[in-house]
PDB file with one MODEL, atoms N, CA, C and O in Angstrom:
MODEL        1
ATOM      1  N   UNK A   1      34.089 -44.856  35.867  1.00  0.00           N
ATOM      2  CA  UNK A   1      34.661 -46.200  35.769  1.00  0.00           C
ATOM      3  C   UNK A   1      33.760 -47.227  36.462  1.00  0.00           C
ATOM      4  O   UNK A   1      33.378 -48.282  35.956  1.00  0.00           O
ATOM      5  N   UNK A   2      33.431 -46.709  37.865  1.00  0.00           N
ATOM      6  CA  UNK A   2      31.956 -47.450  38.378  1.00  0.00           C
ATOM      7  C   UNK A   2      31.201 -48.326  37.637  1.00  0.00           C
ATOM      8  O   UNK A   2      31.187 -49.549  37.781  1.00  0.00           O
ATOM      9  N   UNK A   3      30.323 -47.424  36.523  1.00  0.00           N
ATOM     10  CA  UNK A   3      29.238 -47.283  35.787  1.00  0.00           C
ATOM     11  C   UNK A   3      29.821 -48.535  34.974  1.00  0.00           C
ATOM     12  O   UNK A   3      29.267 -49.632  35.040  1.00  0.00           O
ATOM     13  N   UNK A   4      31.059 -48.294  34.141  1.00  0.00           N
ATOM     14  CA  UNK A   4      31.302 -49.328  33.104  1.00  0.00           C
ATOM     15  C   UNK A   4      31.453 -50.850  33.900  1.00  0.00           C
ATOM     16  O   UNK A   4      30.898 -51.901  33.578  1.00  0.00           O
ATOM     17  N   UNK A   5      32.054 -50.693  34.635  1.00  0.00           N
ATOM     18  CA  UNK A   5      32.373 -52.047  35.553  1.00  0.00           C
ATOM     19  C   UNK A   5      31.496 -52.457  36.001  1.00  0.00           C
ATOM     20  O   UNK A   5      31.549 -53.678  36.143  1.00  0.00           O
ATOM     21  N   UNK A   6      29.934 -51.621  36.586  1.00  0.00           N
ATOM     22  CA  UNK A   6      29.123 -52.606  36.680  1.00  0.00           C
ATOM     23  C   UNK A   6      28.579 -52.829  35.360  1.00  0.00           C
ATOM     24  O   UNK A   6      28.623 -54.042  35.159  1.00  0.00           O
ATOM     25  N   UNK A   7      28.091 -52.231  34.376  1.00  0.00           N
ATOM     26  CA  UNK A   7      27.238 -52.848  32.812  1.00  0.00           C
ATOM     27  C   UNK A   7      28.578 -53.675  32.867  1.00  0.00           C
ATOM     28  O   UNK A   7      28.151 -54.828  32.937  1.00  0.00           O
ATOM     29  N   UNK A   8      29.529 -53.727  32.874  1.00  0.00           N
ATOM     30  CA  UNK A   8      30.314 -55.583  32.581  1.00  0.00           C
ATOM     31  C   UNK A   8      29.642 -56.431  33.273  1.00  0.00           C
ATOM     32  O   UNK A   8      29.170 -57.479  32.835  1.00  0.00           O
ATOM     33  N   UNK A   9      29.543 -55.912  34.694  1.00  0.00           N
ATOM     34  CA  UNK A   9      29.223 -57.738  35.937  1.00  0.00           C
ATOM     35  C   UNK A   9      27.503 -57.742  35.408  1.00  0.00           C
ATOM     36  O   UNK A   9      26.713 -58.293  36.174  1.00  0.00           O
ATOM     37  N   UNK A  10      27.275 -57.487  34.867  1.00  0.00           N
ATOM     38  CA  UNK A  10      25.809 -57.324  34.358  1.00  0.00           C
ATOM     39  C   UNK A  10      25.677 -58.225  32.918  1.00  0.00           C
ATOM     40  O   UNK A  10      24.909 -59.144  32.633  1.00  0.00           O
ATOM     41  N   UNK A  11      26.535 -57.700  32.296  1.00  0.00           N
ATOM     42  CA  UNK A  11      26.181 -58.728  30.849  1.00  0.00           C
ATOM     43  C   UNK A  11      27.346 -60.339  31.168  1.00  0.00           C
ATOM     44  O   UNK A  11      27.486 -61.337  30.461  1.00  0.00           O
ATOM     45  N   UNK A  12      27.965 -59.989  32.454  1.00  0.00           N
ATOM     46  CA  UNK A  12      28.476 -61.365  32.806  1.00  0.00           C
ATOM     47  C   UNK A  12      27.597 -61.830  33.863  1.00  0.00           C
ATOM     48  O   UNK A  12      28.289 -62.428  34.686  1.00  0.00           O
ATOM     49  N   UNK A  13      26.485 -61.818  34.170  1.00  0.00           N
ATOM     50  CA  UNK A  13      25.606 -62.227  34.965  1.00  0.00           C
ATOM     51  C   UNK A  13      25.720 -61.738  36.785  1.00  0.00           C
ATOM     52  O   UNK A  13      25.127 -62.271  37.723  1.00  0.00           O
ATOM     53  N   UNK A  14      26.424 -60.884  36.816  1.00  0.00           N
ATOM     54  CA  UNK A  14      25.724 -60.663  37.685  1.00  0.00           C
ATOM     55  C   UNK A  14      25.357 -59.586  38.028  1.00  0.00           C
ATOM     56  O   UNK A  14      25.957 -58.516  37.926  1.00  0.00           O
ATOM     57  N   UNK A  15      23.874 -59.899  38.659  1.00  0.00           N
ATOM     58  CA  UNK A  15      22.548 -59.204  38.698  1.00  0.00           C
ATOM     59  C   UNK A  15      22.698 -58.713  39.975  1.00  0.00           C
ATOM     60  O   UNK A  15      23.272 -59.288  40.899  1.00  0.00           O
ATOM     61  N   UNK A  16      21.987 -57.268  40.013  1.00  0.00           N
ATOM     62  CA  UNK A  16      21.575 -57.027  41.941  1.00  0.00           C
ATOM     63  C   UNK A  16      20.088 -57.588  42.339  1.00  0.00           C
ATOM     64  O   UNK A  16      19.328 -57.335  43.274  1.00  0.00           O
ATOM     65  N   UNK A  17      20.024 -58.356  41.346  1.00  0.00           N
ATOM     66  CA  UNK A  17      18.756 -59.005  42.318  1.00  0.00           C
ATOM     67  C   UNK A  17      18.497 -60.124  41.672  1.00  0.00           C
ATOM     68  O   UNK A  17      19.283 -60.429  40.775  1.00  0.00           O
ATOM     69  N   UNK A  18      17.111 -61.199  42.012  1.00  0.00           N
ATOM     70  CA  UNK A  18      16.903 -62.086  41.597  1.00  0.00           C
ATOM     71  C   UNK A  18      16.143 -62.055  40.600  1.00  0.00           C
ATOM     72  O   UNK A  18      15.821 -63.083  40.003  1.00  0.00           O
ATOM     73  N   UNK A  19      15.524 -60.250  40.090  1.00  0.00           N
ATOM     74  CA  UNK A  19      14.203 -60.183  39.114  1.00  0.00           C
ATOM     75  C   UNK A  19      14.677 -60.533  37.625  1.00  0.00           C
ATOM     76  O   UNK A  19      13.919 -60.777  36.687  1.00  0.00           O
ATOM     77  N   UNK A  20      16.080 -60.511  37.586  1.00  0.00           N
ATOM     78  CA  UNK A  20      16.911 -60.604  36.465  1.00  0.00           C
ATOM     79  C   UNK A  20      17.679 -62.262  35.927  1.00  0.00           C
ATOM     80  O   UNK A  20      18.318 -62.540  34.913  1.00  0.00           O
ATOM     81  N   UNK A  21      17.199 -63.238  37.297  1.00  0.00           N
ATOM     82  CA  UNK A  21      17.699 -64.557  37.035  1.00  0.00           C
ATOM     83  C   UNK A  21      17.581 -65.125  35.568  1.00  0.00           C
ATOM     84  O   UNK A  21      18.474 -65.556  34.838  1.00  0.00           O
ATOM     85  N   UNK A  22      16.252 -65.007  35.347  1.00  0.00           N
ATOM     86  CA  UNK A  22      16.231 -65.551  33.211  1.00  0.00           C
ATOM     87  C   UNK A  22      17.087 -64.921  32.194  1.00  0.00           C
ATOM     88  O   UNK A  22      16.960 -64.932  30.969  1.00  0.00           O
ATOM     89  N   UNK A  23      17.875 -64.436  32.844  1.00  0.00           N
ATOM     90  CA  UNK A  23      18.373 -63.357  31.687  1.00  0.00           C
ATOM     91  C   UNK A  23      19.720 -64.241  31.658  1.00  0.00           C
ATOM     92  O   UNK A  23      20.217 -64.484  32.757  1.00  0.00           O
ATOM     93  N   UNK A  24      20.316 -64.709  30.589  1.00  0.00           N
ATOM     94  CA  UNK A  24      21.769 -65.291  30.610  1.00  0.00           C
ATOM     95  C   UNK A  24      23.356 -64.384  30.164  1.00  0.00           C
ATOM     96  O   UNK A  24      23.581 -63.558  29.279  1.00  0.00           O
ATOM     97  N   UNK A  25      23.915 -64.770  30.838  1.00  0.00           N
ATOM     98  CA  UNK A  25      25.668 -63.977  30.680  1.00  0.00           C
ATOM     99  C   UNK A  25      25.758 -64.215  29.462  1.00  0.00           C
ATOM    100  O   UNK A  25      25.373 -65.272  28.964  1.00  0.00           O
ATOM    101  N   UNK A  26      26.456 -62.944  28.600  1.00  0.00           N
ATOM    102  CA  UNK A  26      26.814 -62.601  27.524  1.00  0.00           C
ATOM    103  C   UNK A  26      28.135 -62.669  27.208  1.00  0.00           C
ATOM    104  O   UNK A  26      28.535 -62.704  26.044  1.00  0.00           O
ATOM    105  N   UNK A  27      29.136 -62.701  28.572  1.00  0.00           N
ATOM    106  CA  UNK A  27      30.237 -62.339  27.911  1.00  0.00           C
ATOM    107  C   UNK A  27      31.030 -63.075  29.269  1.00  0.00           C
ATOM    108  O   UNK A  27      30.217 -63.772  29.875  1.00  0.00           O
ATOM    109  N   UNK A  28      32.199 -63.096  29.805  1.00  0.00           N
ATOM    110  CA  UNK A  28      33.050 -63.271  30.995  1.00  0.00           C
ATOM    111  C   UNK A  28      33.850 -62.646  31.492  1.00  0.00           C
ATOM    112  O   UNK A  28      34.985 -62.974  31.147  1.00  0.00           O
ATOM    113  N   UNK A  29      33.792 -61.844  32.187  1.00  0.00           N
ATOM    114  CA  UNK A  29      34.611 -60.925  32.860  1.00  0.00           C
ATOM    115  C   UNK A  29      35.618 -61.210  34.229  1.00  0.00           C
ATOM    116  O   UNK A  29      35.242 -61.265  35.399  1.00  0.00           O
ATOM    117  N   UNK A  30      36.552 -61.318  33.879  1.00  0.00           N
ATOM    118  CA  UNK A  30      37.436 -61.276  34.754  1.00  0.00           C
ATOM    119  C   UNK A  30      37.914 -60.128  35.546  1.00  0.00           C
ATOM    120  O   UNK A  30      38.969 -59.638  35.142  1.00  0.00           O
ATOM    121  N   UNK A  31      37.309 -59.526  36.708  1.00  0.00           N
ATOM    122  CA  UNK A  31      37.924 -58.340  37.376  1.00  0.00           C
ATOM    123  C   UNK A  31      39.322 -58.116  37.244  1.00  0.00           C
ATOM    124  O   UNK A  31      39.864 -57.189  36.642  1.00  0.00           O
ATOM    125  N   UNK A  32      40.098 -59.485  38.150  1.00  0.00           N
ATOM    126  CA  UNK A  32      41.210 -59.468  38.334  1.00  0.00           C
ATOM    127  C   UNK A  32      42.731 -59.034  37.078  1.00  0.00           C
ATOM    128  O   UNK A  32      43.830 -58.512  37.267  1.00  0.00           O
ATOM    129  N   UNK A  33      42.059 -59.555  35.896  1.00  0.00           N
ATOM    130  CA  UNK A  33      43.040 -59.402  35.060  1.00  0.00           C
ATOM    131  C   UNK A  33      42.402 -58.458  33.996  1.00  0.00           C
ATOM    132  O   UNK A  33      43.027 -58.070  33.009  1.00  0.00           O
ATOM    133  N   UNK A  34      41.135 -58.123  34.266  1.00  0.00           N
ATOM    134  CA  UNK A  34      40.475 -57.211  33.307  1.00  0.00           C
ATOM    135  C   UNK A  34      40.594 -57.437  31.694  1.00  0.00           C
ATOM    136  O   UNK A  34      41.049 -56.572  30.946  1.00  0.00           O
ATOM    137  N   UNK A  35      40.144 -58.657  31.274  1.00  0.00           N
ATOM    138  CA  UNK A  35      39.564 -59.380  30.583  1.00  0.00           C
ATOM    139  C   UNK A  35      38.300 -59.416  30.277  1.00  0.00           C
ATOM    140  O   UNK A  35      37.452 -59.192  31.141  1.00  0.00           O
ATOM    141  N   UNK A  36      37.905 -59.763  28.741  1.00  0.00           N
ATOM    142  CA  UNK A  36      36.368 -60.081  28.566  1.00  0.00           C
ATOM    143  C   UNK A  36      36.942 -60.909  27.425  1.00  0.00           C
ATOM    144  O   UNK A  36      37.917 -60.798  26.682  1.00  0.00           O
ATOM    145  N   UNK A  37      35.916 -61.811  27.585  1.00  0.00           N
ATOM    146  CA  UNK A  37      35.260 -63.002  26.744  1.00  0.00           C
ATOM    147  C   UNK A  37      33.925 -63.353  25.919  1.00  0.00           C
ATOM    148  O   UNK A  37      32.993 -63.785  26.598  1.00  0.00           O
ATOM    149  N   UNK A  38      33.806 -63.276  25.112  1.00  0.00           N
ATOM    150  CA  UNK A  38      32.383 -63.669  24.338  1.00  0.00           C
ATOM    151  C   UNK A  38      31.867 -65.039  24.628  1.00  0.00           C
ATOM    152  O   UNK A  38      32.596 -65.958  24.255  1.00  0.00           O
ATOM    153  N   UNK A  39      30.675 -65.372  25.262  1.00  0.00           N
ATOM    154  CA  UNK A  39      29.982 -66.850  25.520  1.00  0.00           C
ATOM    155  C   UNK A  39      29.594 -67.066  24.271  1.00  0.00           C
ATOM    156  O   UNK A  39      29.430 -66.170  23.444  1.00  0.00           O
ATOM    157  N   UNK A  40      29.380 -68.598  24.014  1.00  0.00           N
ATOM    158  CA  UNK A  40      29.113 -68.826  22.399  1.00  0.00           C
ATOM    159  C   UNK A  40      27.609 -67.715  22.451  1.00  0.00           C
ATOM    160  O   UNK A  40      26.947 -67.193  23.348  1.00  0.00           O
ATOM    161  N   UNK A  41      27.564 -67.747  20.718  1.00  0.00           N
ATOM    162  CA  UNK A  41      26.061 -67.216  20.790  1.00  0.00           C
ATOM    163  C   UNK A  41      26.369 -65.888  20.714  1.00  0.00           C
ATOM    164  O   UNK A  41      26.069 -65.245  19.708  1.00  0.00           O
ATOM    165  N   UNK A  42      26.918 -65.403  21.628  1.00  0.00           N
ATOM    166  CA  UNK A  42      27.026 -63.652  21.867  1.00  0.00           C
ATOM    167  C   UNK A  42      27.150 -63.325  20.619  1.00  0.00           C
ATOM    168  O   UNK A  42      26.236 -62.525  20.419  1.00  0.00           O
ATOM    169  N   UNK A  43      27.996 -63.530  19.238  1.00  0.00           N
ATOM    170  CA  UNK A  43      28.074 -63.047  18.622  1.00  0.00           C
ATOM    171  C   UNK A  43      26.894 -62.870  17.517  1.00  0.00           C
ATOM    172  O   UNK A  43      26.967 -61.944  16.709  1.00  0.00           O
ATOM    173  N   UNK A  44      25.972 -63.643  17.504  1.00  0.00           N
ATOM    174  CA  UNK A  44      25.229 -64.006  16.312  1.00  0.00           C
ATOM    175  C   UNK A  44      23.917 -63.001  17.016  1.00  0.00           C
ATOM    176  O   UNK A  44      23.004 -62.404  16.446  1.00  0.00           O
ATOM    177  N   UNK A  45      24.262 -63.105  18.465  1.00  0.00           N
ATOM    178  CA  UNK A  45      23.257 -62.125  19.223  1.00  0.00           C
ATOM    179  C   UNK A  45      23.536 -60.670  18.736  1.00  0.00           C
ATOM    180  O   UNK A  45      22.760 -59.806  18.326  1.00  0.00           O
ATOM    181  N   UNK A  46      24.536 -60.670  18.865  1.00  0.00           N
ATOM    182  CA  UNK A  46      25.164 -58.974  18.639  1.00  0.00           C
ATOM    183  C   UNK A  46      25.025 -58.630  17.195  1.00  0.00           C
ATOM    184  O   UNK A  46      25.117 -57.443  16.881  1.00  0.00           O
ATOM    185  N   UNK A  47      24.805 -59.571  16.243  1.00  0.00           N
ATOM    186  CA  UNK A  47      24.460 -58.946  15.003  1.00  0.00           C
ATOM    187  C   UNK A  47      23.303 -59.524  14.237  1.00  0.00           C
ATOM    188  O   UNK A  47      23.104 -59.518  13.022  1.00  0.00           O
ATOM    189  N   UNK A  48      22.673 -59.963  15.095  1.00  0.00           N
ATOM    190  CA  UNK A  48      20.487 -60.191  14.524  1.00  0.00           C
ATOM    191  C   UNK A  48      20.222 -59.197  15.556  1.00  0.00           C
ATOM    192  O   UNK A  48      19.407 -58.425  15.051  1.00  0.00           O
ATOM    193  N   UNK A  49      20.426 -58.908  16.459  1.00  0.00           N
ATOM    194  CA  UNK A  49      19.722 -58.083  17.540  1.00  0.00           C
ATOM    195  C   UNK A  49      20.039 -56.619  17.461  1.00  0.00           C
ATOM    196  O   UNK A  49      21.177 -56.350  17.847  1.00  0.00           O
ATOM    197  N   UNK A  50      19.414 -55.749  17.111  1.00  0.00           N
ATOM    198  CA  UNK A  50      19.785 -54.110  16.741  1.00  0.00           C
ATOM    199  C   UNK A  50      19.426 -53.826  18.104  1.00  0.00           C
ATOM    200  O   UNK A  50      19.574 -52.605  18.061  1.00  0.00           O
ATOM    201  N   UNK A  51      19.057 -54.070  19.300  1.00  0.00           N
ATOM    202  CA  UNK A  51      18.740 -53.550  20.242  1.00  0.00           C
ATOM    203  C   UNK A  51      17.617 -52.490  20.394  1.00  0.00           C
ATOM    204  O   UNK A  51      16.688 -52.514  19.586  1.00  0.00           O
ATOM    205  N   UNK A  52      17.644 -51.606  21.332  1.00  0.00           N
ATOM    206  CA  UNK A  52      16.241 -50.422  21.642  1.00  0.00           C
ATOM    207  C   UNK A  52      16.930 -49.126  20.759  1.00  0.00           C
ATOM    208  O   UNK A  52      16.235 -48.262  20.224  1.00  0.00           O
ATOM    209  N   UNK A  53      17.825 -49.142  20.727  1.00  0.00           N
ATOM    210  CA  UNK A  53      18.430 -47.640  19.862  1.00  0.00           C
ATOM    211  C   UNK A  53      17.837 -47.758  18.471  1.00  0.00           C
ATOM    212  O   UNK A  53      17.817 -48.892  17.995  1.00  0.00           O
ATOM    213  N   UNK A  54      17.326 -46.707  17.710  1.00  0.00           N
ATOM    214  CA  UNK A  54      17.091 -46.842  16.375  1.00  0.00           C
ATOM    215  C   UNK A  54      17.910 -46.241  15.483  1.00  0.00           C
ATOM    216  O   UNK A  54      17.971 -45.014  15.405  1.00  0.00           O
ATOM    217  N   UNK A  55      18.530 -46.951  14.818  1.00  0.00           N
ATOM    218  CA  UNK A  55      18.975 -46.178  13.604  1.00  0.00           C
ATOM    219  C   UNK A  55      19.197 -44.558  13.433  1.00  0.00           C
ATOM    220  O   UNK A  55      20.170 -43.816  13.297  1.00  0.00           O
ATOM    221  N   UNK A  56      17.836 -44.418  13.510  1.00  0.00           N
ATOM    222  CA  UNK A  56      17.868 -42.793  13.083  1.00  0.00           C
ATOM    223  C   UNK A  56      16.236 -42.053  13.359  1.00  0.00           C
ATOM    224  O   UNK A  56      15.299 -42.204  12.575  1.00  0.00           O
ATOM    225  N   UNK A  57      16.182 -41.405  14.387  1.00  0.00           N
ATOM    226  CA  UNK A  57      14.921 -40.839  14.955  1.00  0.00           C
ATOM    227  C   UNK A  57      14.133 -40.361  14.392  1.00  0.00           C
ATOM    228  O   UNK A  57      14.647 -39.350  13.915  1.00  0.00           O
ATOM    229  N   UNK A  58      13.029 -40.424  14.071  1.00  0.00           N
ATOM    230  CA  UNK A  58      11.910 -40.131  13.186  1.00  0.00           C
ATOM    231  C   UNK A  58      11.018 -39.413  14.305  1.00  0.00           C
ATOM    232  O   UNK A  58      10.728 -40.140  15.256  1.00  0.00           O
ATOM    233  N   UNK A  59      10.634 -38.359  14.333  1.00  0.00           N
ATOM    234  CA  UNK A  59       9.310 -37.614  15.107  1.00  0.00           C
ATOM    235  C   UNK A  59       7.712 -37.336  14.140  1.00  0.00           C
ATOM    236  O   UNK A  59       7.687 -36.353  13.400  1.00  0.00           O
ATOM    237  N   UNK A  60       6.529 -38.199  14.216  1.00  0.00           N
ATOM    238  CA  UNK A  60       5.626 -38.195  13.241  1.00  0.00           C
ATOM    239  C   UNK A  60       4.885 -36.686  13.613  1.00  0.00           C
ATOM    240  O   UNK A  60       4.875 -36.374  14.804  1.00  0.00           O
ATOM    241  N   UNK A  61       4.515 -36.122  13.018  1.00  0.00           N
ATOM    242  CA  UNK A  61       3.566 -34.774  12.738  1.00  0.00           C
ATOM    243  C   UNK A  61       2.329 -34.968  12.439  1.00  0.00           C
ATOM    244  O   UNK A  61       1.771 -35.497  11.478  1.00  0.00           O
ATOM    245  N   UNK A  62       1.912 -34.389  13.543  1.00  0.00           N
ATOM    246  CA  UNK A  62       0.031 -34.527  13.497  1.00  0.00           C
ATOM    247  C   UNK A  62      -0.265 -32.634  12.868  1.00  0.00           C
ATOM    248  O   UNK A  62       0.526 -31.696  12.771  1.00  0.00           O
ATOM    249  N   UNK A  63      -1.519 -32.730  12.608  1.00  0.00           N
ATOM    250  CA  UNK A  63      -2.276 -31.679  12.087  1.00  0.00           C
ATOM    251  C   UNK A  63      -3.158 -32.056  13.409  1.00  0.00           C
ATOM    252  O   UNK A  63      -3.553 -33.150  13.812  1.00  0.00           O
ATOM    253  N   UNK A  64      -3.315 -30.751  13.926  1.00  0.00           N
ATOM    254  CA  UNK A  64      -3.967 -30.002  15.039  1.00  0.00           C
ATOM    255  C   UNK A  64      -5.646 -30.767  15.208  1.00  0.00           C
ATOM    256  O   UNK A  64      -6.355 -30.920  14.213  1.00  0.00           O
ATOM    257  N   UNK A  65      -5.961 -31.061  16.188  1.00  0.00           N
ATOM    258  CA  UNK A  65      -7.558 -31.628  15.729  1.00  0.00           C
ATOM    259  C   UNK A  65      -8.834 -30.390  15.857  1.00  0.00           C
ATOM    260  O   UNK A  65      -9.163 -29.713  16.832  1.00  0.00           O
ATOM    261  N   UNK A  66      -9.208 -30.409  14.886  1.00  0.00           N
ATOM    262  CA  UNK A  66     -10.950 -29.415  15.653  1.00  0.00           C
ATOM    263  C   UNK A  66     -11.450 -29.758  16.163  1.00  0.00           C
ATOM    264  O   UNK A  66     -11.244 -30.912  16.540  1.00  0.00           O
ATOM    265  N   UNK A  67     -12.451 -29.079  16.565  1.00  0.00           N
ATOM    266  CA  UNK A  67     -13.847 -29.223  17.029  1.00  0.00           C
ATOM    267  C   UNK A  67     -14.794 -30.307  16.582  1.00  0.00           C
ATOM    268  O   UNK A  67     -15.520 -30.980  17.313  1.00  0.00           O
ATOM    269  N   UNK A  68     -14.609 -30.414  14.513  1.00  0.00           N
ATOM    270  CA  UNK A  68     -14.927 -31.436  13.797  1.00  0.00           C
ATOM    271  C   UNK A  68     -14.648 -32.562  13.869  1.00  0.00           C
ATOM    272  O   UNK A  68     -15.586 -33.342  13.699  1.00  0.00           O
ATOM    273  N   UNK A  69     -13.303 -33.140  14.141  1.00  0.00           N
ATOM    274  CA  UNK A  69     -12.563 -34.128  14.160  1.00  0.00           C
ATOM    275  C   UNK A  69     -12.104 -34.991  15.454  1.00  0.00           C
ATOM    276  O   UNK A  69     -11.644 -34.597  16.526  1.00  0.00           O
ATOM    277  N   UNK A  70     -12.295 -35.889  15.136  1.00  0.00           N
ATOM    278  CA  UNK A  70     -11.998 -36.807  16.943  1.00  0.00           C
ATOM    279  C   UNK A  70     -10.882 -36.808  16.766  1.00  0.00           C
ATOM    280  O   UNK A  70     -10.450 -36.017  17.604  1.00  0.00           O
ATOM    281  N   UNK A  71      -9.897 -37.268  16.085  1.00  0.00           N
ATOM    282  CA  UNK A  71      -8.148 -37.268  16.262  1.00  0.00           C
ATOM    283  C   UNK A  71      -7.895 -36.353  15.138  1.00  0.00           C
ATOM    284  O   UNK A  71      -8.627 -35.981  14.220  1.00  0.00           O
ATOM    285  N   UNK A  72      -5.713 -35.870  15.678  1.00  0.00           N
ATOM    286  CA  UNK A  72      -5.608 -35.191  14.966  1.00  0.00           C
ATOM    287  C   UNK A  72      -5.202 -35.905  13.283  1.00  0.00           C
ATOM    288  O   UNK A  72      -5.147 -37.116  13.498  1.00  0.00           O
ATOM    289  N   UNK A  73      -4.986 -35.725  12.168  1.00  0.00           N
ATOM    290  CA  UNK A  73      -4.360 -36.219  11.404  1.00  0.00           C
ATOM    291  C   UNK A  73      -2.682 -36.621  10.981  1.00  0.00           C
ATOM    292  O   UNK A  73      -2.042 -35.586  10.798  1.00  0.00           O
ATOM    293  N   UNK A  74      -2.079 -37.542  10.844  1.00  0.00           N
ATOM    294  CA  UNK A  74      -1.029 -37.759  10.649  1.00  0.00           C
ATOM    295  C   UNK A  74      -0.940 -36.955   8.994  1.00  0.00           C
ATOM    296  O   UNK A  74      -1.501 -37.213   7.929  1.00  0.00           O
ATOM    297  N   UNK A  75       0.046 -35.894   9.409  1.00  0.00           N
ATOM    298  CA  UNK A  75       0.812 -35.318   7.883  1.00  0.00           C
ATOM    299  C   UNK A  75       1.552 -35.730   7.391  1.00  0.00           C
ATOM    300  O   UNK A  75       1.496 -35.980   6.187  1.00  0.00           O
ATOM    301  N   UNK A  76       3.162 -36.112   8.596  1.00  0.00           N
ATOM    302  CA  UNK A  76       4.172 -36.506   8.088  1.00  0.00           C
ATOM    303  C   UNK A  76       4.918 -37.320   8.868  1.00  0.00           C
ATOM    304  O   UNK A  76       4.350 -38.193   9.524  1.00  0.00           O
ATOM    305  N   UNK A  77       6.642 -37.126   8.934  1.00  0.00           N
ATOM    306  CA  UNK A  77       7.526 -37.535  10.009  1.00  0.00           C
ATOM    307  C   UNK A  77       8.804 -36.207   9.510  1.00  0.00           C
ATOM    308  O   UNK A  77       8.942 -35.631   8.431  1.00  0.00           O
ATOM    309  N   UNK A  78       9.473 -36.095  10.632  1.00  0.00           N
ATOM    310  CA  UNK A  78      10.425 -35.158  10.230  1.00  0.00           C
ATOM    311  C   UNK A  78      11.880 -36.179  11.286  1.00  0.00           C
ATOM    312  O   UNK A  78      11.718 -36.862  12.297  1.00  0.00           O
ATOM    313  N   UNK A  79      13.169 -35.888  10.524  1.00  0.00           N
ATOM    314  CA  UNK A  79      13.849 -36.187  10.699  1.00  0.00           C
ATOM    315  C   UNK A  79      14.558 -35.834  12.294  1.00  0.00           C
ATOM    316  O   UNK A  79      14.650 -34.619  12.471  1.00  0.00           O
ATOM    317  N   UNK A  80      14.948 -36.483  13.191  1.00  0.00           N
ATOM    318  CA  UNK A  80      15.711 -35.927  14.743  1.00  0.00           C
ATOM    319  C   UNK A  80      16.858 -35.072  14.420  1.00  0.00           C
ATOM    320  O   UNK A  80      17.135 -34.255  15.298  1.00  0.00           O
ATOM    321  N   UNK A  81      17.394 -35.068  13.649  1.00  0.00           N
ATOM    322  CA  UNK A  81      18.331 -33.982  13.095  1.00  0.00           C
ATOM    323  C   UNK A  81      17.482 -32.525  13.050  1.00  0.00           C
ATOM    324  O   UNK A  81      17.480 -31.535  13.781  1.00  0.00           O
ATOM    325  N   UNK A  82      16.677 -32.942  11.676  1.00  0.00           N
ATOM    326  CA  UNK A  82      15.659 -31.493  11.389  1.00  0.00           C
ATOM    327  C   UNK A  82      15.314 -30.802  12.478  1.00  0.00           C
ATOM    328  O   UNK A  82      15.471 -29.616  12.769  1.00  0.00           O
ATOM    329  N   UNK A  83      14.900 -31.555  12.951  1.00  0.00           N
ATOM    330  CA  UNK A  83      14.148 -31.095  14.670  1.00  0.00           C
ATOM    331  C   UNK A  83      14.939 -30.448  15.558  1.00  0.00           C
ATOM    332  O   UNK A  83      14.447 -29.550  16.241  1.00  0.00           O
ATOM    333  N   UNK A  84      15.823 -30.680  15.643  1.00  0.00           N
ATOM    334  CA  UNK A  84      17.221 -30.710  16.745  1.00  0.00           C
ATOM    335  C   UNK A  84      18.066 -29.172  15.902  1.00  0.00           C
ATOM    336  O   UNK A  84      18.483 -28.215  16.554  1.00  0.00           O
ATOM    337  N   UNK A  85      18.127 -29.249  14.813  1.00  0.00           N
ATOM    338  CA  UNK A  85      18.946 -28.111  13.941  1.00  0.00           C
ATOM    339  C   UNK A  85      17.240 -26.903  14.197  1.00  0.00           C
ATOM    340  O   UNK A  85      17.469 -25.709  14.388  1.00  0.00           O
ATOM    341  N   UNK A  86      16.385 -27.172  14.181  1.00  0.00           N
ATOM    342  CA  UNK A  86      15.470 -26.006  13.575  1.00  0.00           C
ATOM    343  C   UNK A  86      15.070 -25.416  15.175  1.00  0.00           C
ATOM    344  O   UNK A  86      14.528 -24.314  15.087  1.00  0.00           O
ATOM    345  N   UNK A  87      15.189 -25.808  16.330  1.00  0.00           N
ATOM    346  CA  UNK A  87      14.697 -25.055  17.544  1.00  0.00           C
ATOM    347  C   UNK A  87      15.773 -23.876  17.683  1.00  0.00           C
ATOM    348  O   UNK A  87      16.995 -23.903  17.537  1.00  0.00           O
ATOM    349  N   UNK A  88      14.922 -22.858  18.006  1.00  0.00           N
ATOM    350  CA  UNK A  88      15.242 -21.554  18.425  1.00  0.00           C
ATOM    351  C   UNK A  88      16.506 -21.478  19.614  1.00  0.00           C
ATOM    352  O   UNK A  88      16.872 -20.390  20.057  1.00  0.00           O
TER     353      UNK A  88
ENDMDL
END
């Protein structure tokens, strides 16, 4: 419960430090009555902005390098599923 209550005082601005001052409140949180509020904007933020998570994990596949070759070659990409289902 910690954890969630602080990511709230966080996207309501407040920061544990000052390295985070440019960054603006997203939302309003009221401890007391345990409330949230959207600041204008938030919303149009929350759906142009996909954030750092992707969609769906892609791992690219190199071919091994020789002796011949300065890098290895890109073959493919395999799916984070594939990957995740095929280990031993």
């Amino acid at each position: 419960r910690s954890a969630y209550e602080a990511t709230l005082d966080l996207l309501s601005g407040k920061y544990p430090s000052t390295e985070f001052a440019e960054l603006r409140p997203r939302i309003v949180y009221d401890r007391d009555t345990g409330t949230l509020t959207s600041r204008p904007g938030a919303q149009r933020l929350a759906v142009t902005s996909g954030g750092a998570i992707p969609d769906r994990g892609m791992f690219t596949v190199f071919l091994a390098s020789s002796a011949d070759s300065e890098k290895p070659s890109r073959v493919g990409e395999l799916d984070e599923e594939m990957v995740y289902e095929s280990r031993p």
